[in-house]
N, C-alpha and C positions, 0 to 999 in steps of 0.2 A: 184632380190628381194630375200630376203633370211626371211625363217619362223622363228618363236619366239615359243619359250618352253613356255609350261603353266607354269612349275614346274622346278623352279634353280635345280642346278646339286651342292649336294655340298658331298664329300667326304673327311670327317673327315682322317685328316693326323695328326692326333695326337690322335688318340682312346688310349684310356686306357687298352683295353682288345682285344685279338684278337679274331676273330669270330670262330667258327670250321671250321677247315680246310676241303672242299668240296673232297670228294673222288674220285671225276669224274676222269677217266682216257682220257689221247689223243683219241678225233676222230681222224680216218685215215679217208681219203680223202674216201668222201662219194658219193656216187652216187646220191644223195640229196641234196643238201647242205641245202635247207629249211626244212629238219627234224630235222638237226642237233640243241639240247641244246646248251647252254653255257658249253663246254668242254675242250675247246683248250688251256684255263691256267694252267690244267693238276695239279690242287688241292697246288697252289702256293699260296705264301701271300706276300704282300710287308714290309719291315724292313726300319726302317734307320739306318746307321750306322755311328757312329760320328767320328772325330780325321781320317781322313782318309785322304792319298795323291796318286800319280797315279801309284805307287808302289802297293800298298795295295788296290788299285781299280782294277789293273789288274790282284791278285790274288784275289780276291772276282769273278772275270769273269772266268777264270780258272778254278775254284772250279765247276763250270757249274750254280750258278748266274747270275745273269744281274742286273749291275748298269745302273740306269732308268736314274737319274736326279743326279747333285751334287749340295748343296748349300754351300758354302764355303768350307770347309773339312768334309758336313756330307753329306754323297751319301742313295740316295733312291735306294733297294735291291730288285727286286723280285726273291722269293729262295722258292724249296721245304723244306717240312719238316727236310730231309735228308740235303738237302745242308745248312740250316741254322744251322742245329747240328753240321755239322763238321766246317763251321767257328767261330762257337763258341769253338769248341775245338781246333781251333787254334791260338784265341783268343783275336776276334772279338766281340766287343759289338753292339748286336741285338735287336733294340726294335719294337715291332709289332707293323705293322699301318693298313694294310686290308687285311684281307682274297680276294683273287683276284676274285674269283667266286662269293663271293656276292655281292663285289664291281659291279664287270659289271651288274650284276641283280638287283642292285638299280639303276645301271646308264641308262638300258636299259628297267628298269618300268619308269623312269624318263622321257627318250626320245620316252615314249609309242610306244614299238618296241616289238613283238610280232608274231609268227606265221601269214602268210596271207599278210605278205609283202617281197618284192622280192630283197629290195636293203636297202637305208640305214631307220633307222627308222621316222616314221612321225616327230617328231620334229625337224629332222637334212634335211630337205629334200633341204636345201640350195647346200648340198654337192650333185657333181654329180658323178653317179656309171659310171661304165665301158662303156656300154650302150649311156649314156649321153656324154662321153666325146668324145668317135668318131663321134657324134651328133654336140659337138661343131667343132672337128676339119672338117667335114665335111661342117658346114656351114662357117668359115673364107674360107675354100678354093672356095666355092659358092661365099660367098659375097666380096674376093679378090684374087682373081685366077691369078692375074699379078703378087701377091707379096707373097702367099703363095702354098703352094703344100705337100702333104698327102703322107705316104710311109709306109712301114717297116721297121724294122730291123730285121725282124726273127718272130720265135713263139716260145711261152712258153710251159713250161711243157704238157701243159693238149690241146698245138695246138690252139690259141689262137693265132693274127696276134698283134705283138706291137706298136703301132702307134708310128711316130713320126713326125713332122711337117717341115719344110723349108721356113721362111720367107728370102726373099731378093729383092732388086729392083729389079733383073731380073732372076724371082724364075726360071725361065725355064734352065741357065746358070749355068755351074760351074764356077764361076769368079776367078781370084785370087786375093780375098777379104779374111780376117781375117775372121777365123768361130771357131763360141762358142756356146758349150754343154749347155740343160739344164735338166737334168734330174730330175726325182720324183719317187715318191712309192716304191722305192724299196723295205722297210719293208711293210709289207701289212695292218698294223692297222694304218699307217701316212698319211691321207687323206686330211689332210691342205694341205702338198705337191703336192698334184696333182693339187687341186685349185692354186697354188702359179704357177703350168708350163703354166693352163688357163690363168692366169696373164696376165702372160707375152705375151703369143697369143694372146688375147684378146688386151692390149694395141698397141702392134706392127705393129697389123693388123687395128684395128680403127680408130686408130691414126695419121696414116700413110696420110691420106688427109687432115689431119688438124692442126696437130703439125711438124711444120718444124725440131723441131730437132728429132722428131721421125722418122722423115723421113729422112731425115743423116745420123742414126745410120743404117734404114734398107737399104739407098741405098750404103754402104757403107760396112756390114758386111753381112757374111750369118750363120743367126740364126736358130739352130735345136733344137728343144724343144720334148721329151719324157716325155710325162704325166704320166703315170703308165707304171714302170720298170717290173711289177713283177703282171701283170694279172691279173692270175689265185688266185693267194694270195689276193687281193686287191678283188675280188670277194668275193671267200669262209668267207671274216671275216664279211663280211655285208651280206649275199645274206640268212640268216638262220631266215631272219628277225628282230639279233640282234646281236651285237659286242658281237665278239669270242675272242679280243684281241691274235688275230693271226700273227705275226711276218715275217715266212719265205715264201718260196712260195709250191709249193703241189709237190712234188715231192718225193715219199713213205713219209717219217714223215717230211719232211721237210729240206730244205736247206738255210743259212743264204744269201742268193747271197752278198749280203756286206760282207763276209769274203771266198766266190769262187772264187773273181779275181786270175789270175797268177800271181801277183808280190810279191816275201815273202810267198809264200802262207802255210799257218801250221807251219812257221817255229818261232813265236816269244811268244806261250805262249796268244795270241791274239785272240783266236777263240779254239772252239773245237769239239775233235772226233768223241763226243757223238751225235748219230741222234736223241738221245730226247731234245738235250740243242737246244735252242735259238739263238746259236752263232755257229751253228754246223756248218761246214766246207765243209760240201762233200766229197767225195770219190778221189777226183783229183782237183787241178784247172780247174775250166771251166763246171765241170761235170753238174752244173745248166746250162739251156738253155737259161736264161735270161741273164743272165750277161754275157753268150759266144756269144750270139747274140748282145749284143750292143755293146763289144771288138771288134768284126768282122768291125763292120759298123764304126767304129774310126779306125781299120785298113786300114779299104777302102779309107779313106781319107788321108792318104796318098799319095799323086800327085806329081811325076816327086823326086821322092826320099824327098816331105817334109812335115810335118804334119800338113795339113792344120788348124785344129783346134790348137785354141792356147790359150784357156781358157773353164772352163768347173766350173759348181755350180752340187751337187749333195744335194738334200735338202730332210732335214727330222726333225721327232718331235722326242722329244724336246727336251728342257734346254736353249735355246735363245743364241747359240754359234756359231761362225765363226772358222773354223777349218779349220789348211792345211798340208800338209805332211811332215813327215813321221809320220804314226803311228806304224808301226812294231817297232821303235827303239825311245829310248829317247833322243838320241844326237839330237842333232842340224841339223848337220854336217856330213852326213851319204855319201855310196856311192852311188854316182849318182847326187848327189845336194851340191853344191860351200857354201862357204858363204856369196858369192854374191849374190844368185840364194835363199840363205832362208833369206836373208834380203829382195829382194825384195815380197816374201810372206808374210812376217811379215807387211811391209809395206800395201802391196793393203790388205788385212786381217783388219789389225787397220782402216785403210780409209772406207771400209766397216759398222764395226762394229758402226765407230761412226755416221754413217745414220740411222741406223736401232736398236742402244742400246744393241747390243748381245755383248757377252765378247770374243775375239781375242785370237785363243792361238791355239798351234802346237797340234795334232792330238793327241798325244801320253802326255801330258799334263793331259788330261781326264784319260786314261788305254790307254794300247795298244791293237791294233790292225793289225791283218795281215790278206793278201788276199783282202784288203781294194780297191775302185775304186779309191779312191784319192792316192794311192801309187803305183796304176798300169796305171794310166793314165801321174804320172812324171816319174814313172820309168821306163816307156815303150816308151813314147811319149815325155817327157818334156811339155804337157800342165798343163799349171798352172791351178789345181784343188783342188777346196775348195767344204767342206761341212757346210752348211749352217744346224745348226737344233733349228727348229722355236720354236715359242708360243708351252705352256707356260714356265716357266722358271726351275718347277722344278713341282712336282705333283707322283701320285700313276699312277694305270693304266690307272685311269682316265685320266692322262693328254696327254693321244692319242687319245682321242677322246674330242678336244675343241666343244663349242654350234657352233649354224654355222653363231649363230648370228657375229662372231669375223673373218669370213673368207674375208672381204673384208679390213677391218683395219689392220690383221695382211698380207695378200699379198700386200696390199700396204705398208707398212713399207718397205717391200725389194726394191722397186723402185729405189729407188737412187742408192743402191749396186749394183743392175743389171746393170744402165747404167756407176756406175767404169768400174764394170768387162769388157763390150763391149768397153769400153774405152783404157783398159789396153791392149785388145787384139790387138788393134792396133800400139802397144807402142815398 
């Protein structure tokens, strides 16, 4: 059952004037997190910038911005002051659409969120916090304990155990059956995605007595679903009583885990140095915990020299896109992947896209990216791994935080993709 907002959520993307830019500097990682104000946008505003292609999206990332959304050729920008000055002096047209800070503070009087609440705010309470979701994967494993089973893969920064699940007809067995990733949250303000890993548990495991082909699929693969990649992150943006529009995960200022993998890692212009940017890299590959904890556990499967896993969705908000590797490089045709091997990503990608209405295109299409999961999971393993980034299609800050009215419409959209992708793994 999911709750209803008194009050629409609407965030003018086309304001005529920009608001003052909020001078709040970064919280560091607080010994509170419900003292914490609205801080962590760190006095940012969002731009659009029009005439743009993935050339000139990847030096807009570079620059230490971040392209939010694209729509055709005009990308939605959130930039400090500083960073908007100097794409403009390199000769980028900037037009202001919200001050980020007030943005979240209309959007979190909206969703009457407020000091005195622990998780997300009352009108979103559809969504489940941390808390909640070891809740659910607790009770599938209670109410199907044949065909599902509860683990780790590690801890996060802040020592925080990371759930991950195991559906299979004979959940107690390593079989040698086809096994596909599903992973979520790894940005910590993408909260659809964790509902979207529920999903998938949720139908696998219900389903399972009552839908013969659901029952196919689980007595025939073995599915591992990570609902929240990134904790600690995924706490602190909610837990202050109101969206922080918090990104990385807590580890001193913060580290992007979607640009810590080891494959390419810092090397393409895709990520960077800086520990105040958003896209910041870490110190080493792997140096976040979370993303070297769930390398490990795709390691580990690994059996008798082969990789068991053989498909993997990594999902996040937004822009309504199907994406697959490579993102460090714009060929096609890079090392490590054939042109057989990106035909048929192009292929199960398009087959995807046309179930669920998202647009189909190679990773590096968008801007590049390095240190990426989806480049370290072909370029380490050869599993065929896509990034799936959901509702809505394009939006400000706001558009990480959908009403929760839309969490059961838009996880179901992905259904059909899911059962390609378990389909392909067996291919």
């Amino acid at each position: 059952m999911f709750s209803s907002r008194r009050t629409a959520v609407t965030i003018a993307a086309a304001a005529c004037l920009l608001l003052p830019v909020a001078q709040a500097g970064v919280s560091a990682a607080t010994d509170d997190p419900a003292a914490a104000p609205v801080t962590a946008a760190r006095g940012t505003a969002v731009y659009t910038v029009p005439d743009t292609d993935s050339r000139s999206r990847t030096a807009i990332n570079s620059s230490g911005a971040q392209v939010l959304s694209v729509t055709g050729n005009t990308a939605t920008v959130e930039a400090t002051p500083e960073q908007a000055e100097r794409l403009r002096a390199d000769g980028f047209v900037l037009q202001a659409q919200q001050d980020v800070v007030s943005a979240l503070q209309k959007l979190n009087l909206d969703r009457e969120a407020g000091p005195g609440t622990t998780a997300f705010p009352p009108n979103d309470q559809g969504y489940h916090d941390f808390a909640e979701v070891n809740q659910v994967l607790d009770k599938a494993v209670a109410d199907h304990g044949d065909i599902a089973a509860k683990s780790s893969v590690g801890k996060s920064f802040e020592g925080r155990d990371i759930p991950i699940l195991k559906i299979s007809g004979n959940v107690a067995a390593d079989e040698a059956e086809p096994e596909v990733l599903f992973s979520c949250n790894q940005h910590a303000r993408e909260h659809l995605t964790t509902e979207m890993c529920l999903r998938i548990i949720n139908r696998f495991t219900d389903g399972y007595a009552t839908d013969p082909a659901i029952k196919e699929v689980v007595d025939s693969r073995e599915i591992w679903i990570v609902p929240v990649s990134n904790p600690d992150g995924s706490i602190y943006d909610v837990a202050s009583g109101r969206y922080q529009g918090w990104r990385k995960n807590r580890q001193g200022s913060g580290t992007d885990t979607n640009r810590n993998w080891g494959y390419k890692w810092g090397c393409c212009g895709g990520s960077s140095g800086n520990p105040t940017s958003d896209t910041y890299r870490g110190t080493a590959p792997f140096s976040a915990p979370e993303p070297s904890a769930l390398a490990r556990f795709v390691d580990s499967r690994v059996v008798g020299g082969a990789q068991q896993i053989k498909a993997h969705i990594d999902f996040h908000t937004f822009s309504e896109l199907v994406l697959w590797p490579y993102g460090y490089t714009y060929n096609d045709v890079a090392e490590g992947m054939t042109r057989a091997e990106y035909d048929r990503f192009a292929r199960i990608g398009t087959e995807m896209a046309r179930t669920n209405g998202y647009t189909p295109q190679q990773s590096s299409d968008l801007y590049v990216t390095d240190g990426s999961v989806n480049d370290w999971m072909w370029g380490k393993h050869k599993i065929l791994s896509f990034t799936f980034e959901m509702y809505p299609s394009s939006g400000g800050i706001d558009g990480f935080y959908p009403p929760d009215e839309v969490i059961e419409r838009e996880t179901q959209r992905n259904d059909a993709a899911v059962d390609i992708l378990l389909r392909e793994a067996g291919a």
